[in-house]
Every structure is written in C-alpha cells, then in structure tokens.
C-alpha positions as CSV (number, residue, x, y, z in Angstrom):
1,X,16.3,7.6,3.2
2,X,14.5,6.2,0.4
3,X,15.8,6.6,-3.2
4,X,14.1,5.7,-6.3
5,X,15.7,4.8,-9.8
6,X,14.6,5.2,-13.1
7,X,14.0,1.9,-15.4
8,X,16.7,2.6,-18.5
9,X,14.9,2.0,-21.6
10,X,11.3,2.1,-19.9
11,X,11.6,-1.9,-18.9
12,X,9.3,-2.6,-16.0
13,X,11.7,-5.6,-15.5
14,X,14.5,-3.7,-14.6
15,X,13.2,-1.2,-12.4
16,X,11.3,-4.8,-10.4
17,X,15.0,-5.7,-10.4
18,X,16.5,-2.3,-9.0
19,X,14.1,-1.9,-6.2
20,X,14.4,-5.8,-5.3
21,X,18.8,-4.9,-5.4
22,X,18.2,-1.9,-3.2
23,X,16.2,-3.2,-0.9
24,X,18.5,-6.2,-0.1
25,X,21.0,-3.9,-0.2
26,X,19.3,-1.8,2.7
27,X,17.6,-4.4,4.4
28,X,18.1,-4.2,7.7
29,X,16.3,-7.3,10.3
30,X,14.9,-6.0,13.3
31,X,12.5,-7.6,15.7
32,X,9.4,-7.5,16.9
33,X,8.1,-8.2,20.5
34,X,4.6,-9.4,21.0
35,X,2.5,-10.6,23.9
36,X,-0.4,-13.2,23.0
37,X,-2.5,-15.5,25.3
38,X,-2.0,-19.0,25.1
39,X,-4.6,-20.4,23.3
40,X,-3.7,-17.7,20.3
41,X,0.0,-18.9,20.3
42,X,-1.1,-22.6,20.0
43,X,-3.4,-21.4,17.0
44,X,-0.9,-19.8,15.5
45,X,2.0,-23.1,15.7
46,X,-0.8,-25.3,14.9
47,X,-1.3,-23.4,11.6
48,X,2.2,-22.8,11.1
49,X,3.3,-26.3,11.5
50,X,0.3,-27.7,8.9
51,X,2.1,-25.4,6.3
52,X,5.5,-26.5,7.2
53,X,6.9,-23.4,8.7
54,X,8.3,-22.1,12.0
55,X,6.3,-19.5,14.0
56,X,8.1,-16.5,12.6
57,X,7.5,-17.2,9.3
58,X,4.2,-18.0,9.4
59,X,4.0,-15.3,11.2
60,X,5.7,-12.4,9.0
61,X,3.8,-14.4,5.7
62,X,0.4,-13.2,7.0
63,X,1.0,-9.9,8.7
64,X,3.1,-9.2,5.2
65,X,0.5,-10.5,3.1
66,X,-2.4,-8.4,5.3
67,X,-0.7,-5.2,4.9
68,X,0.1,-5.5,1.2
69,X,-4.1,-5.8,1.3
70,X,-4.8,-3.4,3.3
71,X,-2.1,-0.6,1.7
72,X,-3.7,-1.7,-1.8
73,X,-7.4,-1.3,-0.9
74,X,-6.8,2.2,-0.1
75,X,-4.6,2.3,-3.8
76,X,-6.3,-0.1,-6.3
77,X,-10.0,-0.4,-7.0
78,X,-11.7,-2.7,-9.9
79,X,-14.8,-1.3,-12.2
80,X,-17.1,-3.0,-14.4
81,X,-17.3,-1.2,-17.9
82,X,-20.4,0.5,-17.2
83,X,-19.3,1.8,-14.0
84,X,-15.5,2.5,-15.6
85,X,-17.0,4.7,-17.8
86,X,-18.9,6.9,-15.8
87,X,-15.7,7.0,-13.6
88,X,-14.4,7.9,-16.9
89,X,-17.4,10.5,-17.7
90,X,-16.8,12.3,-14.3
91,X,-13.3,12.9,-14.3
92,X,-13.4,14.3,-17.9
93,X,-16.3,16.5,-17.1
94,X,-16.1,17.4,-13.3
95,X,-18.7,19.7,-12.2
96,X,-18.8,23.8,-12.2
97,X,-17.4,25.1,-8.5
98,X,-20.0,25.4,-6.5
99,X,-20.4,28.8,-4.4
100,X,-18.7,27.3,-1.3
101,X,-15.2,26.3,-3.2
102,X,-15.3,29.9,-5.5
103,X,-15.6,32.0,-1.9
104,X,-13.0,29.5,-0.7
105,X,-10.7,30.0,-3.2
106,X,-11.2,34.2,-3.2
107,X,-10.1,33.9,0.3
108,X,-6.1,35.0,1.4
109,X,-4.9,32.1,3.2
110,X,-3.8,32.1,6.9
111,X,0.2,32.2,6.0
112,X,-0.3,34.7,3.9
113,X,-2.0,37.5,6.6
C-alpha cells in the first residue's frame, strides 16, 4: 500500500525528502529474469563496461531512465506561447455539447435500471 504525506509548511523540499524516506523505508529488491541472445548480451557488457558499470546497473540505469520517459510523455507536454495560449483559449471556452453528449447525458445509466 502506497501512502502519501503532506509537505508541512508547503516546502517542495520536504515532501522530495518524505517520499525519498518512505521509499527506502519500503524498498524492497526483487529480481528480474531475462533471456537475451548472445550477441545482445555482449552489446549490452560492452556498453556497460565503457561507462564503468556492471551489467545490472547498466542495465536498471536505462530501463529506469526509459520508463521515467515513457510515464512522462503520457504526463508532461511543452507549448510554444502561441500554441499555450490557444491550449489556454480552449480550456476556458470549451465548446456547447453537441447533440450526441446532451442525449448521452439524458440517458439512465446501466446500474441504475
């Protein structure tokens, strides 16, 4: 179970330093069990060894690294200022309901026959 803490006195700091305390706190290692060919593996420890690191490291650094990208490209998106303020424009004036959503909406739902 996940639990979440409030930041006293608003500081970003602090609540950075709560979540990195209760995740150590929690952390438990596991492993995981992959089957590669052999001409992957060898990329993989060549590349590992050039950075100075051992296989698992390298290893956990990119798939970490790759799913922190891949989680915040469904999150985070940038603008320019023109296009930030039609963003803006929309979301302040969305459009009327079109007569598909009002008819959708006047309808009972299914857990409620």
């Amino acid at each position: 179970m996940v639990k979440t803490r409030a930041a006293p006195s608003g500081s970003s700091r602090a609540a950075t330093t709560a979540v990195a305390t209760r995740a150590s706190v929690d952390e438990v290692k596991g492993s995981i069990n992959l089957r590669i060919e052999s001409g992957t593996r060898r990329l993989i420890d060549d590349a590992a060894a050039a950075l100075g690191k051992t296989r698992t490291e390298f290893m956990i650094e990119c798939a970490r690294r790759q799913a922190l990208d891949v989680l915040l490209d469904q999150r985070l998106f940038t603008l320019n200022s023109e296009r930030y303020g039609a963003f803006m424009q929309a979301l302040d004036h969305p459009p009327a309901p079109g007569p598909k959503l009002v008819s959708l909406l006047r309808r009972t739902p299914a857990w409620r026959k």
